[in-house]
VOMARNU-975760 format. One line per field, with one value per residue (C-alpha): y, x, z; chain. Coordinates in pm, whole numbers, plus 50000, padded with zeros to 5 digits. Layout:
v: c(Y,...)
u: c(X,...)
w: c(Z,...)
chaine: c(A,...)
END
This chain:
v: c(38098,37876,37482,37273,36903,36721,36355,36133,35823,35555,35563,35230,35126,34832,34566,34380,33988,33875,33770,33529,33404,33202,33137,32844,32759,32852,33133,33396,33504,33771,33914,34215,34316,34671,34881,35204,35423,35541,35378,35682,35627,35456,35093,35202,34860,34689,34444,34246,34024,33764,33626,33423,33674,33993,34109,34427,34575,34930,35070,35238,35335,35183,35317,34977,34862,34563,34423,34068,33775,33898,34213,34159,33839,33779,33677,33489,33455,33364,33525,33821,33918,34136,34232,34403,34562,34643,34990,35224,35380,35201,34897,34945,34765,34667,34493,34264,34100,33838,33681,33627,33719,34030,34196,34493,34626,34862,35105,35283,35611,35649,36027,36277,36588,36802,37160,37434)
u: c(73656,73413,73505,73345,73232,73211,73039,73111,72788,72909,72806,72734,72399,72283,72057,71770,71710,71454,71202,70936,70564,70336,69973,69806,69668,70030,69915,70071,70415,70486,70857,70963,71343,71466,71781,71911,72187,72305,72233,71962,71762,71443,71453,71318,71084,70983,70708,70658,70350,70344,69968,69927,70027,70086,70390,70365,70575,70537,70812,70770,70941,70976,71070,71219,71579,71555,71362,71371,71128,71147,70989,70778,70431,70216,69851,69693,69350,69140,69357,69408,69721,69819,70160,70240,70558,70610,70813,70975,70683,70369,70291,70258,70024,70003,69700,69742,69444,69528,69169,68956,69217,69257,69577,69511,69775,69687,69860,69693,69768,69951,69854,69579,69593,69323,69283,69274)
w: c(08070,07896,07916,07608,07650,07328,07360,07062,07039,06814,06459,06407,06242,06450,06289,06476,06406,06122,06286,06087,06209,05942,05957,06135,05749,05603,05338,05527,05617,05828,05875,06156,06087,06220,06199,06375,06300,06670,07022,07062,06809,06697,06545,06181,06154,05828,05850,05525,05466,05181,05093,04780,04492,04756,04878,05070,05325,05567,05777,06094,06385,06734,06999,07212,07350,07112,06819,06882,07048,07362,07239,06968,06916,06663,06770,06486,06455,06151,05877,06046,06299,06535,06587,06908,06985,07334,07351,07625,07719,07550,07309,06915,06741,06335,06245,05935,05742,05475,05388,05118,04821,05020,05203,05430,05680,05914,06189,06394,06496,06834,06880,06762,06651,06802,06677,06876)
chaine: c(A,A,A,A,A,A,A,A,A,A,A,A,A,A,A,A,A,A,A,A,A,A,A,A,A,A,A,A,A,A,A,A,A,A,A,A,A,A,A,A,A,A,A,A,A,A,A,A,A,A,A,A,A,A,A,A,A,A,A,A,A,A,A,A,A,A,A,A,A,A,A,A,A,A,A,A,A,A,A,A,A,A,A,A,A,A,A,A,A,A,A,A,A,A,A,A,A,A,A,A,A,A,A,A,A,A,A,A,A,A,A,A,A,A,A,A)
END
């Protein structure tokens, strides 16, 4: 006789707070909100930088029990931030450059592929 267990995980999406840090010069607004459809999940991240005319944005996922200002800083230094994200297991970095008419954002790659 073979007994089935069914286990039912809420469906709710759950929405992070909007979380905002400007620039010590004030050209530059950064913005971290995240969302996640089940407890499980990964917070699907959008970080959205606005520098003079820019206005780009790059999602992401993180794998943390919270987006919020507990878990995520901005380090400013001389148009150019770092925004660390500390996770379960290790901390994610996105590098953001807004300097000289010029917007760069930048993740780096948490693993690499070797081949065999």
């Amino acid at each position: 006789m073979a007994i089935s267990f069914i286990t039912f995980v809420s469906c709710g999406e759950k929405h992070s707070e909007e979380l905002t840090s400007t620039s010590p010069d004030g050209t530059t607004i950064i913005t971290v909100k995240g969302y996640k459809n089940s407890p499980l999940s990964a917070w699907i991240t959008t970080l959205r930088v606005r520098y003079l005319a820019f206005d780009d944005s790059i999602k992401f996922e993180v794998y943390a029990t919270e987006i919020s200002n507990k878990t995520v800083n901005f380090l400013w230094n001389n148009g150019e931030c770092v925004v660390s994200f500390d996770q379960t297991d290790k901390k994610l970095n996105v590098n953001v450059t807004a300097k000289g008419g010029k917007l760069l954002i930048y993740k780096p790659d948490e693993t690499k592929v070797k081949p065999f």
